[in-house]
C-alpha positions in Angstrom: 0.0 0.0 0.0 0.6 3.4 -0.2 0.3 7.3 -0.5 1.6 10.3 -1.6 4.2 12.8 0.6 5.6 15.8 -1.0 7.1 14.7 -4.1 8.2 10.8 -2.5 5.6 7.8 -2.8 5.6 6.5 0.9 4.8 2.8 0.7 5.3 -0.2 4.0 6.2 -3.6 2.2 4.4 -5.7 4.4 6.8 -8.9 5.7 4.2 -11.9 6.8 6.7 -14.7 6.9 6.9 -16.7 10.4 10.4 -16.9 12.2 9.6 -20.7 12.3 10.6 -22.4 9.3 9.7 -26.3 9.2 11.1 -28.6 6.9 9.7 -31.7 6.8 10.8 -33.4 10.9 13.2 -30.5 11.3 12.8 -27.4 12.7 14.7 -24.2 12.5 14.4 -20.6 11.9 15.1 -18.3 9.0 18.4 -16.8 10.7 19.8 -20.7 11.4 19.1 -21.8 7.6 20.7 -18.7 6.2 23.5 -18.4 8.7 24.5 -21.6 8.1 24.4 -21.2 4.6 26.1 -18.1 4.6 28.7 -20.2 7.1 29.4 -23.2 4.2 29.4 -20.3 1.5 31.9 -18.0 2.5 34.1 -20.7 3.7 33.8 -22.2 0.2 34.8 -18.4 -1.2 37.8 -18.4 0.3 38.9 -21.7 -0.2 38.1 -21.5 -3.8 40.1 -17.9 -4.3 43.1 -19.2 -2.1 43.6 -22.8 -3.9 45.9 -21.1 -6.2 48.8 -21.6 -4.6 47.4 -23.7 -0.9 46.4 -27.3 -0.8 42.9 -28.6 -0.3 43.7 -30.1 3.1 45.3 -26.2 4.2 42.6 -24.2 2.9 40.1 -26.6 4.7 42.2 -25.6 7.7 42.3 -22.3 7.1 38.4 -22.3 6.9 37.5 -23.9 9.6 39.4 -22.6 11.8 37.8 -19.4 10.6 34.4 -20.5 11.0 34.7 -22.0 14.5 37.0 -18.8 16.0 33.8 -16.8 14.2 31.1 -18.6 15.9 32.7 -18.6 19.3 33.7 -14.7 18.7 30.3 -14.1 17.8 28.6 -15.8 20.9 31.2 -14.0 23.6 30.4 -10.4 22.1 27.0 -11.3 22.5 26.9 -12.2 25.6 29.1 -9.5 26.7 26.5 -6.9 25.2 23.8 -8.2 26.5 25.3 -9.5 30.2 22.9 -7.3 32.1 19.4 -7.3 31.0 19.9 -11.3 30.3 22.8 -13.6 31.4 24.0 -11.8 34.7 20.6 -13.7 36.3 21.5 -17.2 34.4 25.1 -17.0 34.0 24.6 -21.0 32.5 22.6 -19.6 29.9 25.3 -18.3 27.7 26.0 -21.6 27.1 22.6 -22.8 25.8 23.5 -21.7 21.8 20.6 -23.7 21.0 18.3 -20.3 22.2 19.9 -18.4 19.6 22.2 -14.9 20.0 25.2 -14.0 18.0 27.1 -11.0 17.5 28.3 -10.2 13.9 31.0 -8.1 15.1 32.4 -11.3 17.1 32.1 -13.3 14.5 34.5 -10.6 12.8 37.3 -10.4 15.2 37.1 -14.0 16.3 37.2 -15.2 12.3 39.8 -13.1 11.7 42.1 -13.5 14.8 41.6 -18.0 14.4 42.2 -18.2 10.4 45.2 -15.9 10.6 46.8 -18.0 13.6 45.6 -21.3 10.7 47.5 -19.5 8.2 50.9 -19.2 10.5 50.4 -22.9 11.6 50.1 -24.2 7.6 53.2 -22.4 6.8 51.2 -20.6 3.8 52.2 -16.9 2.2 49.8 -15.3 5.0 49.9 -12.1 3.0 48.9 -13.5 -0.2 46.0 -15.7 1.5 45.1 -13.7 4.1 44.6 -10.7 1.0 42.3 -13.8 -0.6 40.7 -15.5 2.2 39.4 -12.7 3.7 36.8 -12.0 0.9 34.3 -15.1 1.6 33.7 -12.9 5.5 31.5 -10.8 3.4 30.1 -13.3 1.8 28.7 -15.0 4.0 27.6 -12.4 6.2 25.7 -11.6 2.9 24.3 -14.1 2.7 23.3 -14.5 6.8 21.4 -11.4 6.9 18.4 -12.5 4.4 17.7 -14.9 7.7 17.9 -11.6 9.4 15.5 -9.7 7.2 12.9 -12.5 7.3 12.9 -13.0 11.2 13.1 -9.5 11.9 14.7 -9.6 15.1 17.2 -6.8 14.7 14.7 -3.4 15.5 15.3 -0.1 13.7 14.0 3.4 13.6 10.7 4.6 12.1 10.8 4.9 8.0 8.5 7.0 5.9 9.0 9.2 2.9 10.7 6.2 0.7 9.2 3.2 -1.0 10.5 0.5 0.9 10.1 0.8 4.5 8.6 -2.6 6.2 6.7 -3.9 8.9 6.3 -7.2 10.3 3.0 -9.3 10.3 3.2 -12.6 11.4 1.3 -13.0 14.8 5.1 -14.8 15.9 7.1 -12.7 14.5 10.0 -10.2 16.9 9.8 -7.8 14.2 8.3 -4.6 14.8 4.7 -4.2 13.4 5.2 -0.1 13.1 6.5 0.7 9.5 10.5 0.7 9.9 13.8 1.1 8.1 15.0 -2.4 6.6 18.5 -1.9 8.2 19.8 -5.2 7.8 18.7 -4.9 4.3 20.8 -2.2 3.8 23.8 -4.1 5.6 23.3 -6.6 3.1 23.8 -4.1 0.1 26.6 -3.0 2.0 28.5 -6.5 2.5 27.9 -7.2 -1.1 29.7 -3.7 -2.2 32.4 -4.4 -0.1 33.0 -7.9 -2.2 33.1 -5.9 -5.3 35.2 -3.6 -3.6 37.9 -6.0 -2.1 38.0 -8.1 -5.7 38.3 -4.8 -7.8 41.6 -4.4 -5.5 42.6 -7.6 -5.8 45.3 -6.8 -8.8 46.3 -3.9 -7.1 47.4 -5.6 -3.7 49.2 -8.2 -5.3 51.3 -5.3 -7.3 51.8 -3.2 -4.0 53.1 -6.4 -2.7 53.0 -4.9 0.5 51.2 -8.1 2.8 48.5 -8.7 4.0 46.4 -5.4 3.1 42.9 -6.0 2.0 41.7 -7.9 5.6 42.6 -3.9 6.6 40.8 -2.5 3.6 37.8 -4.9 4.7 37.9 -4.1 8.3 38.1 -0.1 7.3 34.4 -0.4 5.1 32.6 -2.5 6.8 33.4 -0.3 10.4 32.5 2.9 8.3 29.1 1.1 6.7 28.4 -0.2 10.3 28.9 3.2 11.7 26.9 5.3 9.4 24.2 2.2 9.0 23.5 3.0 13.1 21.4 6.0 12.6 18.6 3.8 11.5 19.4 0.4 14.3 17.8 0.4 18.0 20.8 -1.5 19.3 21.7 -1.0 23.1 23.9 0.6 24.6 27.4 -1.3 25.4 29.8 1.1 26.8 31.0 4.9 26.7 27.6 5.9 25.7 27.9 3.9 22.3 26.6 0.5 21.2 29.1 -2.7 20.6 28.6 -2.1 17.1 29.4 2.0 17.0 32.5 1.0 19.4 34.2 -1.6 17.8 33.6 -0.1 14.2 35.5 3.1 15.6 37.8 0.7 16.5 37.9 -1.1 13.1 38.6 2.0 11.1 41.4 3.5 13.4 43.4 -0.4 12.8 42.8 -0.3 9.2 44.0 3.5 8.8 47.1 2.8 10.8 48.3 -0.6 9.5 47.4 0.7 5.7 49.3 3.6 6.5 52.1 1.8 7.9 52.4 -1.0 5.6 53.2 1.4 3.2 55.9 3.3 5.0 57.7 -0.4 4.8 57.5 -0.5 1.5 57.1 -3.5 -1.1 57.7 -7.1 0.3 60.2 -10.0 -1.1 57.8 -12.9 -0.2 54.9 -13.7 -1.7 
């Protein structure tokens, strides 16, 4: 539906879908179906861009190691931002994963930190792989958010004036039934450009031979995207007055401007 304001067409796309997703004996949400798949397809991303010059049984290594330092990442920033209002009562809880809660921005640092220790342990060209590998992180968070729009359970601000603000309508929904910005729609949009983004620059790393640069570039978008994308996210507040995700951003664009800058005070590399 929708009407006119001012020289925009207003317009609420109306999101029935329930949370619950049932397949057959199995039972799972939205979120879980395309986190997982996002999961298998950025780890198959990076595997595929790095086989190159690393073995299959490395670049498994690599990715796993990835994908298990991201979920536990992911599940220990979430429970550190939300400590008070739910686990400080049931500390045991934090442990029930089964009840769902994740924090992308743990899933970052804790993907990132476990598949560069991987690289070091395989004895690989970190620079060149690490400049490679990183590129299936926005991938699959890509692809995880489309559970996100569906379930609705990260809130946003009030939307009008544009044709594709949304509200949720499914009687089990979490999302919010008032006419809202789709902001983890536009993270999506924002994940995907950084993709283009980090394989347009692809050529140009390997010629600056200056190693590993692009996990910087990566970190240095997605904390600028993530910061400006806040205006229109209710998320609560984690410290100094800030959220988690408005901290750590901050923090995620003042590491990539100072290795970027430093790497190339060193100059070109030898090893690639």
């Amino acid at each position: 539906m929708g009407r006119s304001t001012g020289r925009f067409l207003a317009a609420v796309i109306d999101l029935p879908f329930d949370p619950t997703l049932v397949l057959g004996p199995l039972t799972l949400t939205w979120h879980a179906l395309f986190g997982s798949l996002g999961i298998v397809g950025g780890a198959a991303i990076g595997i595929a861009l790095i086989r190159q010059r690393v073995s299959f049984a490395d670049a498994y290594a690599i990715a796993l190691s990835g994908v298990l330092g991201g979920l536990i990442g992911s599940r220990l920033f979430h429970v550190a931002e939300a400590w008070g209002p739910i686990y400080s009562r049931d500390p045991l809880s934090a442990l029930q994963v089964w009840n769902g809660g994740a924090s992308v921005i743990g899933g970052i640092v804790g993907g990132l930190a476990a598949g560069l220790v991987a690289m070091g342990r395989s004895r690989v060209a970190v620079g060149w792989t690490f400049d490679r590998a990183v590129i299936g992180l926005p991938v699959g968070m890509a692809v995880g958010r489309i559970g996100d729009i569906i379930n609705g359970e990260h809130w946003a601000t009030a939307c009008s004036g544009v044709a594709w603000c949304v509200r949720y309508t499914a009687p089990n929904s979490p999302g919010q039934r008032d006419s809202v910005h789709p902001a983890v729609a536009y993270e999506l949009l924002c994940d995907l450009a950084i993709v283009a983004i980090l394989l347009a620059l692809l050529p140009w790393s390997d010629r600056q031979r200056r190693h590993p640069q692009l996990p910087f570039v990566f970190l240095g978008l997605y904390g600028i995207a993530r910061l400006a994308l806040s205006a229109f996210r209710l998320d609560p507040l984690f410290a100094f007055g800030m959220s988690q995700a408005q901290l750590f951003s901050m923090l995620f664009i003042a590491l990539a401007v100072a290795a970027l800058a430093w790497l190339r005070r060193r100059g070109p590399t030898i090893a690639m």
